[in-house]
N, C-alpha and C positions, 0 to 999 in steps of 0.2 A: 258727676265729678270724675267717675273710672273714662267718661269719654275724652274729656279735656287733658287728663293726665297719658291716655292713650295716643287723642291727636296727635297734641305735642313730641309725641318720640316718631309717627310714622311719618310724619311732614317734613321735609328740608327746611333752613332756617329761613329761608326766603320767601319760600311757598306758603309757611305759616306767616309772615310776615303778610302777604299778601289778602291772605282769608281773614286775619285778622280786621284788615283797613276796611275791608268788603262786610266786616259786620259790623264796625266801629260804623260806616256811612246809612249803614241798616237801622241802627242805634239811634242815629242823629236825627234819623226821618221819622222816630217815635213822638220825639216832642218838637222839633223845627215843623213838620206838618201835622201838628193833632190837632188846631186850630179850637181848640178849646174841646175836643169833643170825647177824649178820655178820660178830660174830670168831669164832664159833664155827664157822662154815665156814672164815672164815682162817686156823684151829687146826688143824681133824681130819679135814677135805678131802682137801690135801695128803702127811699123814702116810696115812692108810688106800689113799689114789691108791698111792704111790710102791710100798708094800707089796703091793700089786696083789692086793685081798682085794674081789673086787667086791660079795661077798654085804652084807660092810657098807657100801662106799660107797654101794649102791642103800638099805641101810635109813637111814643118818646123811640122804642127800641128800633122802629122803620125807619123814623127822623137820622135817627144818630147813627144806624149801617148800613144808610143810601148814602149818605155823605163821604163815612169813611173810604168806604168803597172808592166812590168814585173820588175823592180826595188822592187815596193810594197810588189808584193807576195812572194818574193822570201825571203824578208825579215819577212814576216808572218809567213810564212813556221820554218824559224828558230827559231823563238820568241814561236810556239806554239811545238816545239821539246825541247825547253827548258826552257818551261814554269813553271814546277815547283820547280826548281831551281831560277826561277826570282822572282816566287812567297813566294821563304823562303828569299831572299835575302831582301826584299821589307817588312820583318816582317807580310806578311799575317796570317791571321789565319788559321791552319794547315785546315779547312775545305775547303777553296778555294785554297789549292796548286794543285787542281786535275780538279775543280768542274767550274773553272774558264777557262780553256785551251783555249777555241773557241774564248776567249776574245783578241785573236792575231790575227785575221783577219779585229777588227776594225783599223790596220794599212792600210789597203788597202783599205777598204769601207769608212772609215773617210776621210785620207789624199787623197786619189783619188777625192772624192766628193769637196773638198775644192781646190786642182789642176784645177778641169776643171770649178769651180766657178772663179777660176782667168786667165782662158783661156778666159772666158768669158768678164770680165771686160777687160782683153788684148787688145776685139775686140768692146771694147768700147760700150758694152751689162749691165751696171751700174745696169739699171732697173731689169734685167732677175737675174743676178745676187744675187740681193740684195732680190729679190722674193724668189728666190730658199735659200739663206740663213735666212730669213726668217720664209721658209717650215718646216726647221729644226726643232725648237722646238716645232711647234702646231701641228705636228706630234708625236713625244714626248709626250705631253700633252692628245693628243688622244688615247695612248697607255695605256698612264698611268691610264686615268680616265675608257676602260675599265678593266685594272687589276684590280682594285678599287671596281669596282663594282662587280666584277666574283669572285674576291682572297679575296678582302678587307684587302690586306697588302702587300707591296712591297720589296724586297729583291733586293742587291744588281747584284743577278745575272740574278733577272728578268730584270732588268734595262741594265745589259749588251746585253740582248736577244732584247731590243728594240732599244738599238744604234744600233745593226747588219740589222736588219728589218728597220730601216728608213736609214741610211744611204745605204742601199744597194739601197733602193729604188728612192734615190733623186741622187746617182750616173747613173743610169740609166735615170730617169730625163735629169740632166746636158749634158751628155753623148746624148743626141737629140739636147733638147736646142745650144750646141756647134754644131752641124751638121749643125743645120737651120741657125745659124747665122752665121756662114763661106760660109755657099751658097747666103747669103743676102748681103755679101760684094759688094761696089760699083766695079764693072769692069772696072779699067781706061787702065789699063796695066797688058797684061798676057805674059809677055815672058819667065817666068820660070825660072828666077835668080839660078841657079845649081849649085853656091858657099854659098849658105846662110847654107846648112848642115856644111860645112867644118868651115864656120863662130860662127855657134851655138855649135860647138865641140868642136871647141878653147876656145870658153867663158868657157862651162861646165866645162873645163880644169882648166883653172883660177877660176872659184867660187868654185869647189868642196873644195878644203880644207878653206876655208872662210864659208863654210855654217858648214862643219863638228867640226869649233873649236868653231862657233858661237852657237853650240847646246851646248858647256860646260856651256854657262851661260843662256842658252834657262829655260822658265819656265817649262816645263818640266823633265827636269832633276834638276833641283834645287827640286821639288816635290818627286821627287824618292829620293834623299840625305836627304831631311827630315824625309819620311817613313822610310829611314833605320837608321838615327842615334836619331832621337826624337819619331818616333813611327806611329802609325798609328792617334792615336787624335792628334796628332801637325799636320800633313799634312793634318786635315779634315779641323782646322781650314785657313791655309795658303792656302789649294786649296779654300776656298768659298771666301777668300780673293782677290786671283788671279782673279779664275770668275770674280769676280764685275770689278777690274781691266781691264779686259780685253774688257768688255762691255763697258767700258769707251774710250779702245785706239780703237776698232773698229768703232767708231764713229766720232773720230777726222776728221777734215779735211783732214789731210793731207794722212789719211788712203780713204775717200770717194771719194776726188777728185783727189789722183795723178794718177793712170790709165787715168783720162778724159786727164789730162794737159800734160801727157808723151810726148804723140806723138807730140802735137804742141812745146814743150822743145824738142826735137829729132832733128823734123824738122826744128827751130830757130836756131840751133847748128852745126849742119852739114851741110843745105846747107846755111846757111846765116853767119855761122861763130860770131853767138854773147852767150858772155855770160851773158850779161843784163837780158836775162828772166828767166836764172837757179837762178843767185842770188837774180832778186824780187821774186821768188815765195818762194825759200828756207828762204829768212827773213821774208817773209808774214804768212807759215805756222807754222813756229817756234812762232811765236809772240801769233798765232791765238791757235796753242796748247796747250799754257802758259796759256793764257786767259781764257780759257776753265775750262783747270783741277784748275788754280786758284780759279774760282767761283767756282768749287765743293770743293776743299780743304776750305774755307770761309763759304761755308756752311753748313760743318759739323761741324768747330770751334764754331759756335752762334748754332747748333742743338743743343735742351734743353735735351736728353736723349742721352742713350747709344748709336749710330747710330747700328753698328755692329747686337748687341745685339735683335732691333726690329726688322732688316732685316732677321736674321735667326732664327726670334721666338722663341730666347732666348737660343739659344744652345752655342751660343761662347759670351764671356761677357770682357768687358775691353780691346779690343786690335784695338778701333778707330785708337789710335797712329799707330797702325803695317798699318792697312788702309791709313794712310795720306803719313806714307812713299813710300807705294808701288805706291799711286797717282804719289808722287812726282817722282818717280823712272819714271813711265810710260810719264811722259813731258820729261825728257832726253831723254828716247830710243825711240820713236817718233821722236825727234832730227837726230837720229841716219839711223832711216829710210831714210829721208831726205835727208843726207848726201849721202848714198849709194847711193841713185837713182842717183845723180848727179856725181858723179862715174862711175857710168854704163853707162849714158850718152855719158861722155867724154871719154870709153873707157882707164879710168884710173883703169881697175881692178887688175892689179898689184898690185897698194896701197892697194888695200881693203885685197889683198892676205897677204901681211906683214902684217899690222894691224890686221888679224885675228888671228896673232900668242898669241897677248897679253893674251888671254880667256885662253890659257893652266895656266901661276901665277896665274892667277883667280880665275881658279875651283879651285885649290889644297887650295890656301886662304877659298874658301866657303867650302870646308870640313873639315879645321880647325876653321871655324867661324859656323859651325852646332852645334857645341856643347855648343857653349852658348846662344840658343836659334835664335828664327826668327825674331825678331830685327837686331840681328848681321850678320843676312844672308840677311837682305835686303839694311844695312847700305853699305856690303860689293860690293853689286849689284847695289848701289846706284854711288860708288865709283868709280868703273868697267865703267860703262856708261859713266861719266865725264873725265876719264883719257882719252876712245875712239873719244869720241867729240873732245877733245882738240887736240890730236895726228893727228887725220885726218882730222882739220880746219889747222891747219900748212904745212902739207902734200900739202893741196890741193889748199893751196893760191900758195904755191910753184911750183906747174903745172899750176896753171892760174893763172896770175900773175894779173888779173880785177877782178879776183874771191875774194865778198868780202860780207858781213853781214853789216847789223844795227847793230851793236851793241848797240847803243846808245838804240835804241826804243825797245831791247831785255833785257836789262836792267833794263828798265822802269817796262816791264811786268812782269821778274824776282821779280821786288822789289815790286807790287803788289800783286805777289804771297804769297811770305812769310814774307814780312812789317806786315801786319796784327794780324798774328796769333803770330809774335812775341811781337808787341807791348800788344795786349789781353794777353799774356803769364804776359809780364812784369806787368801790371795790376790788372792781379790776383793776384801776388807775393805778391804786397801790398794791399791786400786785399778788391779788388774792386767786387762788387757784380757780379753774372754771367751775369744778363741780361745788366750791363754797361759793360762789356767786348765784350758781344753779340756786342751791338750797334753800338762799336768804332771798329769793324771788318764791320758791313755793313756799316759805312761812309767811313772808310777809303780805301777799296780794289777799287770803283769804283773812289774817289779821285783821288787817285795815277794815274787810265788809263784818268780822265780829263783833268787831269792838264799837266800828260808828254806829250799827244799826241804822243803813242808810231810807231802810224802806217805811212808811207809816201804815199804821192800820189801816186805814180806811181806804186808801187806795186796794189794799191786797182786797179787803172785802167789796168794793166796785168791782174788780176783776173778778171773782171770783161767784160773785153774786151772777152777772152778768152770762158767765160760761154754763154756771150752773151747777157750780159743782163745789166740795167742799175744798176749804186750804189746806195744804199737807202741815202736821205738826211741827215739824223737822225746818220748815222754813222760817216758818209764823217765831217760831224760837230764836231764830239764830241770826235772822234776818232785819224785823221787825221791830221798831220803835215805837210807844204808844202817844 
């Protein structure tokens, strides 16, 4: 977070404008080229791990980081043969349509490095993981502080020389990491299951166009439609937006803990045939995501200054609003997450294949809705998300027919989400001072989770059962309905 808050002041507004687009196209090439083959380690990783069958997870693990690889570079290869074409397209400035080129191999050293960061969480490596993503930026930071000291000025393209230099380096990193810890699998059973290729092939089959229509509404590509119909300062301001964004859904629960709960949902579902633990963990995370970005949307509402504004030392001013949406947008598609896994679980990726079709109306609506600014592209994304929930909650009660949500307690948390900020809205209208609009935002948001008791027992107790650990008092009480 200190890096992004740091960039942001040492970069011109163009220059960040630029780096931006350059990771927003980084971004795109995560799911436009995964070809099925990063859920497909979030699928058959886990399950083969837990089973402690190492003959196949050394052959699945070969399968799936020959491909990437060469999937990667093959796609670098093209992107830097016609890079300067991507770079007038993208409204660069005519001095990086040439100077810039190298900058298509951070599709292989970026998305590679971030591939075998989630091999790792696959094999239930959380810890190493979250170290090595970690690494990332205080390596960054290291880089930066000596150009600082050597140049004392930092350019956009020096900053692309150091994403090349640290992600090449933490890929190599990871790239061990994953060795040691597929040799450190428990050995329960080695008989070398020789259909799990043919299994992982059929999945790739079925996600590949699910991830490929999924990249039309990817923030990535929404970043490049900016850059070329609002410019390169509209995409400085929406990528530092994104960022913060995204620091926020990387930390959700439902982002930290679902690799751990995967495999125990896998194994509750196939050999024991229930779907009681898909749906408490899917209304537990949902509620608990809510909860979350709630307290931070409530917290910028009673924030006495521009938030935006002091976060980027005053380069982008007035657009908290565009931030609370994008908040809001990221508690759906977190949703969304969710949904998939449980999907994948059950072998329903069929649905997920139709459902991916929706994104094609999507994107053509979001490049009619660029033109009226980044509001109306996030309104439009906002929209996008809720049509997807709802389509594939009907879908999916309709294949499991137990398959079912709190509504009730999601509700609850819904309406502490944005109760608040509306009633403060209504407040001000008649003209109530800021710091009593403040106040009736911080009595009422924790009110609302008092009083509904949005969470159920038995959910806290799967979670808690699962991690392994006891429930804190203090929650169970104040939280909790039975």
């Amino acid at each position: 977070m200190f890096f992004l808050f740091w960039l942001v002041r040492l970069l011109s507004v163009q220059d960040y404008g630029v780096y931006v687009s350059i990771i927003g196209m980084v971004e795109l090439s995560v799911s436009l080229f995964s070809f099925g083959l990063l859920e497909a380690a979030q699928r058959f990783i886990p399950q083969v791990a837990s089973a402690g069958d190492r003959k196949s997870l050394r052959k699945i693990m070969s399968w799936l980081l020959i491909r990437r690889v060469l999937s990667l570079v093959a796609v670098s290869l093209v992107i830097y043969w016609q890079w300067p074409r991507i770079a007038m397209f993208l409204s660069f400035p005519n001095a990086h349509h040439t100077s810039l080129r190298f900058a298509s191999f951070l599709v292989t050293t970026i998305v590679l490095f971030r591939y075998l960061a989630e091999i790792l969480e696959a094999l239930l490596e959380q810890a190493r993981s979250q170290y090595l993503r970690a690494m990332e930026p205080l390596f960054k930071l290291s880089c930066i502080l000596s150009i600082l000291i050597l140049n004392n000025s930092l350019t956009v393209n020096i900053m692309v020389n150091i994403e090349l230099l640290c992600s090449g380096l933490l890929c190599c990193t990871a790239f061990y990491a994953v060795y040691k810890s597929a040799a450190n699998v428990d050995k329960k059973n080695d008989q070398g299951n020789t259909a799990y290729p043919t299994h992982i092939a059929s999945f790739c089959w079925q996600m590949t166009p699910v991830t490929m229509t999924k990249s039309l509404t990817s923030e990535g590509l929404v970043r490049l439609v900016i850059s070329r119909v609002l410019g390169i300062e509209a995409v400085a301001i929406y990528g530092f937006l994104q960022r913060l964004q995204a620091i926020v859904a990387r930390y959700l629960p439902s982002m930290l803990l679902r690799n751990l709960i995967r495999p125990v949902l896998i194994s509750q579902y196939h050999n024991e045939n229930r779907t009681e633990s898909l749906q408490l963990s899917t209304s537990l995370f949902v509620k608990i995501n809510l909860i979350l970005i709630g307290l931070l949307i409530n917290f910028i509402l009673i924030f006495p200054e521009d938030f935006v504004s002091l976060l980027s030392g005053g380069k982008f001013n007035g657009v908290d609003f565009l931030l609370l949406l994008l908040l809001f947008s990221t508690a759906i598609a977190s949703n969304r997450l969710l949904i998939e896994m449980v999907m994948q679980i059950a072998n329903l990726t069929q649905l997920l294949r139709k459902l991916s079709f929706i994104a094609i109306p999507i994107f053509l609506c979001l490049l009619f809705c660029a033109k009226f600014g980044l509001v109306a592209i996030t309104t439009g994304l906002i929209m996008f998300a809720v049509i997807w929930n709802s389509l594939a909650m009907i879908l999916l009660k309709k294949r499991l027919a137990d398959f079912t949500l709190d509504f009730m307690g999601i509700g609850i948390v819904a309406l502490s989400m944005v109760g608040p900020g509306l009633l403060s809205g209504i407040l001000k209208w008649y003209g109530v001072p800021p710091y009593g609009c403040s106040f009736v935002v911080l009595i009422t948001f924790p009110g609302i989770l008092f009083l509904g008791k949005p969470i159920l027992q038995g959910e806290l107790l799967f979670l808690f059962s699962t991690l392994g650990i006891k429930c804190p008092e203090p929650v169970n009480r104040l939280l909790v309905r039975n």
